[in-house]
C-alpha positions, 0 to 999 in steps of 0.5 A, a space after each residue: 500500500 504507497 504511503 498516500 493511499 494509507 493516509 487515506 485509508 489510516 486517517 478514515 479509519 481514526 476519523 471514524 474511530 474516535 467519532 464514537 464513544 467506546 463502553 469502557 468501565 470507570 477506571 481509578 487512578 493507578 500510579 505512574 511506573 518509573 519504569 516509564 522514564 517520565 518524571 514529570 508524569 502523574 495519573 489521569 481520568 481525562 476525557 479530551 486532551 492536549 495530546 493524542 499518541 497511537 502505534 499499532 498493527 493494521 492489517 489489511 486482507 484482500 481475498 485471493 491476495 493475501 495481508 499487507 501488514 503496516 506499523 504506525 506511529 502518529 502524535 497530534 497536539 490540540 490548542 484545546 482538549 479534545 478527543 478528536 484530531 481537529 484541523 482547527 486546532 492542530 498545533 506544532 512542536 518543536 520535535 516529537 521521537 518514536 523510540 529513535 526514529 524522527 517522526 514528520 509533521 502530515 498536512 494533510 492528516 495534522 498529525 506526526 507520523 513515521 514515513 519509514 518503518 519502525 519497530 514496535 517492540 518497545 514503545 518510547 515517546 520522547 516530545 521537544 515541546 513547544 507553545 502549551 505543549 511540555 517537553 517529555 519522554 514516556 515509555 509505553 509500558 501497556 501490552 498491545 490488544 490481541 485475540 485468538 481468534 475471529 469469527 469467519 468474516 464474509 466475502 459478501 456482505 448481504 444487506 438483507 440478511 446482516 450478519 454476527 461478527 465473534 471474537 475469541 480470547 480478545 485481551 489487553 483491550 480497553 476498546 473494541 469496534 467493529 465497523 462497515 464502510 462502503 469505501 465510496 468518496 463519501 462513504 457510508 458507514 456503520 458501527 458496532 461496538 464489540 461488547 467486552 464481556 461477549 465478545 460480540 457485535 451484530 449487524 442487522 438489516 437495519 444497521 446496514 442501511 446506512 451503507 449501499 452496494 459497493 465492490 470497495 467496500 471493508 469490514 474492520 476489527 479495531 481495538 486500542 489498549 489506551 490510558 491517559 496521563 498529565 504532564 504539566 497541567 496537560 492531560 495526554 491519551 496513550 495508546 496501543 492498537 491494532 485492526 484487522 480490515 478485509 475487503 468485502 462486496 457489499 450486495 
């Protein structure tokens, strides 16, 4: 996939993504490890924020071709508190490091990002900030969402019919959704989102109402193991993610 079409693609899925709220339980504040290598951090329970932090896994399957698998980091900074990444509000810093590799400022999505590979094994963000935005570094110590296995998603997608998607053994997840896109230049798009204690989603006739018969159309798994922390009066979302897409005809 060239590195335009996944901005396309990547910053359609955040955008759909963080447009919904995830059902997730009241968490209390747990001290932040030292291991993380930040000093200056402390706990938090935010909901918007000056900074949002994402690397993962996002594996796409086309039937008859195979996976393409890509590694991502992205950083966006906000004038104001969000959960949304927000043209209006795009902000700038003076540098922003994922473990050591120099992540690029994107016009066009408004975010920091790797145009080279990286490696996620260890998970280092190191910010020279700059304006609102504090000078830090924080080691992701989180483990990244995983499953054992997925309900066989279909090749066709029949709007009459609609369909169960299941998850087995889904771990290290704060949030989890499934959701149906048509792929169409505006595309129509449907959202689930997987209930943590089954596992499950449901697409009814009904729900897929709100997408049309496409042959680029996609169904994708998207899970994010995140939390939140305040460096200097300002409150930042860390998080690990992975998706798995499938390319679908939607009839």
């Amino acid at each position: 996939m060239s590195i335009t079409k996944f901005f396309s693609f990547s910053f359609l899925v955040f955008s759909i993504m963080v447009a919904f709220t995830f059902c997730k339980k009241k968490e209390a504040e747990v001290p932040i490890d030292p291991n993380t290598g930040c000093t200056n951090c402390t706990p938090s329970l935010a909901t918007t924020f000056s900074g949002l932090f994402k690397a993962g896994t996002y594996t796409v399957y086309t039937p008859m071709v195979g996976s393409t698998v890509t590694e991502r980091a992205n950083a966006f900074f906000s004038a104001q508190p969000t959960n949304i990444t927000s043209i209006a509000n795009s902000i700038t810093v003076n540098a922003v490091y994922f473990n050591d590799d120099t992540l690029k400022f994107s016009g066009a999505p408004y975010y920091y990002t790797n145009l080279s590979p990286i490696n996620l094994a260890s998970q280092t963000w190191s910010v020279n900030g700059a304006g609102i935005i504090p000078s830090f570094t924080f080691k992701n110590l989180k483990d990244k969402p995983t499953y054992t296995s997925i309900s066989a998603l279909p090749d066709t997608v029949r709007k009459n019919i609609g369909f169960n998607f299941i998850i087995t053994d889904l771990v290290n997840c704060t949030a989890a959704s499934v959701f149906i896109t048509d792929g169409l230049a505006a595309p129509g798009v449907v959202t689930k989102i997987v209930d943590l204690g089954t596992d499950t989603a449901y697409f009814s006739p009904t729900d897929l109402n709100a997408v049309i018969n496409s042959t680029a159309a996609v169904i994708t798994l998207f899970m994010e193991n995140s939390f939140a922390i305040k460096i200097d009066g300002k409150d930042f979302k860390m998080s690990k993610e992975a998706s798995f897409t499938k390319k679908v005809v939607i009839k």
